[in-house]
N, C-alpha and C positions, 0 to 999 in steps of 0.2 A: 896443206893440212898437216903433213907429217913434221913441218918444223913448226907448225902450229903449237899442236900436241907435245913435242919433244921441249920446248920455251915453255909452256904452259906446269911439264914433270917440275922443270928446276926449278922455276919460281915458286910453283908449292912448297916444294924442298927447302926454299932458302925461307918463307913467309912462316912455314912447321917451324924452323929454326928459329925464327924468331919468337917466337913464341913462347917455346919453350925457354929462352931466354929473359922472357917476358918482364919480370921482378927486378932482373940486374941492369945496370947501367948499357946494356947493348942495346935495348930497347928504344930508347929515346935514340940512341945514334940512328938506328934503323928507320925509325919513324922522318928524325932529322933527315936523312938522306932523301930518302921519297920525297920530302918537303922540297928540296932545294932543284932536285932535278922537275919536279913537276914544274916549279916555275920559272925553271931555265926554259923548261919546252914553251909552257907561255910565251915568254918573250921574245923567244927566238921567233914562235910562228905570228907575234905580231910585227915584227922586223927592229925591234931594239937594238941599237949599236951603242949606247949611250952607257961606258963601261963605270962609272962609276954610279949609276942608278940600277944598274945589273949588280953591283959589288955589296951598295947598301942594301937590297932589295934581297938579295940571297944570303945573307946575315943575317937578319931578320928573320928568312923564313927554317936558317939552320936554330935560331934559336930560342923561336916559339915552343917545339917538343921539348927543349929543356928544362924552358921558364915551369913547363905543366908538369912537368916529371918531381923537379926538385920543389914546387908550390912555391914557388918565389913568389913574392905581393910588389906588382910591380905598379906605380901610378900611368895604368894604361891614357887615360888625358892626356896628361900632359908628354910622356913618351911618345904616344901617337901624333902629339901635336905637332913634336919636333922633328919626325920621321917623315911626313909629309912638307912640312916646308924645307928640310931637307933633300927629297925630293925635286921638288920644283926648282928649287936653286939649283940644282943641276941639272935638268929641266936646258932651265936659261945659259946655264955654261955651254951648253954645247947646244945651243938651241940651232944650229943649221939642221943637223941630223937626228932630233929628238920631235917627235910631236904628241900635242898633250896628250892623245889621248893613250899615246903608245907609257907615257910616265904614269898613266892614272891606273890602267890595266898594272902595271910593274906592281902600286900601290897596293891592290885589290886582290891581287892576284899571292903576295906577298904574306900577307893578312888572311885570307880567307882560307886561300889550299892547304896551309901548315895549319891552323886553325883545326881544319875540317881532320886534318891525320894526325894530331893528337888528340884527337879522342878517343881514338887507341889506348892512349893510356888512361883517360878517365873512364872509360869502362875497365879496366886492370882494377880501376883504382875504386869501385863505384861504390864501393859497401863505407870509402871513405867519406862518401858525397852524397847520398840518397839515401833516405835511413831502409831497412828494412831488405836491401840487398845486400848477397855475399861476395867474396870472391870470386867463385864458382860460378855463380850467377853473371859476374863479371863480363868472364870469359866466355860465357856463352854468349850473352847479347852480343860482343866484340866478332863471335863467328858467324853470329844471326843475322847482320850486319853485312859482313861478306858474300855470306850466302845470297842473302836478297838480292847482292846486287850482281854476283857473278852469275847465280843460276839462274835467274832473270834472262840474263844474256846468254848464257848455254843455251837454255830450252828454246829461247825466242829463235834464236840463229839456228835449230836444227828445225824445228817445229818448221818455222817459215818458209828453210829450204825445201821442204817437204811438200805442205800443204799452201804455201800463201800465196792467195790470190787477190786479195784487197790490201793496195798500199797505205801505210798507218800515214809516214810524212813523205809524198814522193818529191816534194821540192827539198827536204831539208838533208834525207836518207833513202834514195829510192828502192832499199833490198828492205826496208821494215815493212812487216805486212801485219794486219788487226792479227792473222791466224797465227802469224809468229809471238805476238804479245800478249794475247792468250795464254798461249802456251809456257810464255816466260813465267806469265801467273801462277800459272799451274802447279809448274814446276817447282818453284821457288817456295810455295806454300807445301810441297809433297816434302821436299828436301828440308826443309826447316820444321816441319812435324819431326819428323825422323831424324832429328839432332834433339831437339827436347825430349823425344823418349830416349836417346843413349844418355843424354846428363841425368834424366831422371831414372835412368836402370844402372848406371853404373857413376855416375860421377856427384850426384847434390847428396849433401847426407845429410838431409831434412829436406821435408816439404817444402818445395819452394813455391813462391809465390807465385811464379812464371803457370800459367794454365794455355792445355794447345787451343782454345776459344782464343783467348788474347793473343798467341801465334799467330792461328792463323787471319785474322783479324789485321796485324802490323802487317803481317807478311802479304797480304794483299798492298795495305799501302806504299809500301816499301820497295816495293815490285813495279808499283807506277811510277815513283817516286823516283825507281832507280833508272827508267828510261826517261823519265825526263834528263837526267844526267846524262846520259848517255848523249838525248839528241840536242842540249846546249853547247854538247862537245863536238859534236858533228856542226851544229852553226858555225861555231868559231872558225873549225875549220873549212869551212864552204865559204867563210866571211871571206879569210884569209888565203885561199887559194891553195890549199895543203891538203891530204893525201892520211897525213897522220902525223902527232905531234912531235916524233922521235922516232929512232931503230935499234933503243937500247934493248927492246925485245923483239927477237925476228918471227913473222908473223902473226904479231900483236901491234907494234908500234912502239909508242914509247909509256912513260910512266905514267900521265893523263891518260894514254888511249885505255889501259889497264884498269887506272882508279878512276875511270870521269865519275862513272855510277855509282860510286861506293861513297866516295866527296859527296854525294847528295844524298845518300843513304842515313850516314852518321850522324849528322846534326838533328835529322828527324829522327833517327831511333832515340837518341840520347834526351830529345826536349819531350817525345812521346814517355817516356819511363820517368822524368823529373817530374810533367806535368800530372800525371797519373797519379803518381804519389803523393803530389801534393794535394790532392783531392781524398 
C-alpha cells in the first residue's frame, strides 16, 4: 500500500505538470508518450515479437497526439489503408512468429489507445470544436474525465475492501463486489460535484453552461462506463495469462493498468458534450 500511495504522489505530480504545461508543445509529447508505452504494454501482453509491426505500430501511435495538436488534415482512408496493409506484409515476412490476430490487436490497439489520450488535447482545445464552450470549461471536463474514472476506482477498491460481499464479475475480477461499485458511484459523483463548485467559485468567469444536474447525471455514466474499462482490461489480461500490463509504476502496474478506465471514459465524455450540443 505504502508504494501504492508513494507511485500514485509522483504521478499526480508529474500529470499537475502536465497540465500546467498544457498549451505548449510538452503537452502532446506527454500525451505521445502515454500513447506509445500503452501500446507497448499491449503487445507485449499479447506475445508480439514481430519488430517491425512493433516499430510501425508505435510511430503511429507517437504520432496520432501530434496530428491532433498541430490539426493537421490528414486523408485518414487512404493513410489507414496503407497502414494496414502494411501491416499485414509484415505480418507475412515474418509469419513463423507473428499470428494474425497478435498484428490485428498491434493494428487496433495502435489506432484506438492514442486516439482515446488525445483527447486530452481536444478538451484543451474544446471551445475550438464545440461552439458555446470555454477554455476553462475545457479543463474542467479533461479533470472530470479523470475523476470519473480514477475515483471510481478509489472508492470502489476501499468501499469494497470494507463492506463487499456480492461479487460484481467473479470469473473476470474476483476482489470487485456490487458494494465496492456502488461505492465507486458514489464517490465519483461526490468528487466531481465538488470540482464544478471550485471552477465555479474560483475559476469560470461567466456562467457556464456546465449545471451539477448534468454532473451528476454524466458522472453516474461515466462511473459505469469507467469499470467497464477497467474489467476489458482485467479480460485481456486473464486472456493473456498476466498479472498486469507493465511495472513502469510500482504498485499500480503499468500505463494501461492506470489509464484502462479513463481510455473508456473520454471518448464518452467528449461524444456526450458534442452530442448534447448539437441538440
Amino acid at each position: 500500500m505504502k508504494q501504492r500511495v508513494i507511485t500514485g504522489v509522483i504521478s499526480a505530480v508529474i500529470f499537475i505538470g502536465a497540465l500546467c504545461l498544457m498549451n505548449t508543445i510538452v503537452f502532446p509529447i506527454f500525451v505521445a508518450a502515454l500513447s506509445v508505452i500503452a501500446v507497448w504494454e499491449i503487445e507485449k501482453a499479447v506475445g508480439l515479437k514481430n519488430m517491425l509491426i512493433m516499430v510501425i505500430s508505435l510511430i503511429l501511435s507517437a504520432s496520432i497526439p501530434f496530428i491532433v495538436h498541430f490539426k493537421a488534415e490528414i486523408p485518414v482512408a487512404a493513410f489507414g489503408g496503407v497502414y494496414v496493409v502494411l501491416t499485414l506484409i509484415f505480418m507475412l515476412l515474418e509469419f513463423e512468429k507473428t499470428k494474425f490476430e497478435q498484428a490485428i490487436t498491434a493494428i487496433f490497439a495502435s489506432v484506438c489507445v492514442p486516439y482515446s489520450f488525445s483527447l486530452m488535447i481536444l478538451f484543451r482545445d474544446i471551445n475550438e470544436h464545440i461552439e458555446g464552450y470555454t477554455k476553462i470549461d475545457g479543463i474542467y471536463l479533461l479533470l472530470f474525465a479523470f475523476f470519473a474514472g480514477w475515483m471510481t476506482d478509489i472508492f470502489a477498491y476501499f468501499v469494497g475492501s470494507k463492506l463487499g460481499k456480492h461479487k460484481l464479475c467473479p470469473k473476470i475480477s474476483p476482489k470487485k463486489s456490487v458494494e465496492g461499485a456502488i461505492g465507486g458511484v458514489v464517490g465519483a459523483i461526490l468528487l466531481n460535484v465538488l470540482l464544478l463548485f471550485v471552477f465555479k467559485k474560483f475559476f469560470f468567469t461567466e456562467e457556464s453552461g456546465l449545471s451539477y444536474i448534468a454532473v451528476i447525471f454524466l458522472s453516474i455514466i461515466l462511473s459505469v462506463v469507467s469499470m467497464f474499462g477497467d474489467l476489458a482490461a482485467s479480460t485481456i489480461k486473464r486472456n493473456f495469462g498476466i498479472k498486469d500490463f507493465g511495472k513502469l509504476l510500482p504498485g499500480h502496474g503499468g500505463i494501461m493498468d492506470r489509464f484502462d478506465s479513463v481510455l473508456f471514459v473520454m471518448p464518452v465524455l467528449y461524444s456526450a458534450i458534442y452530442f448534447i450540443n448539437a441538440f
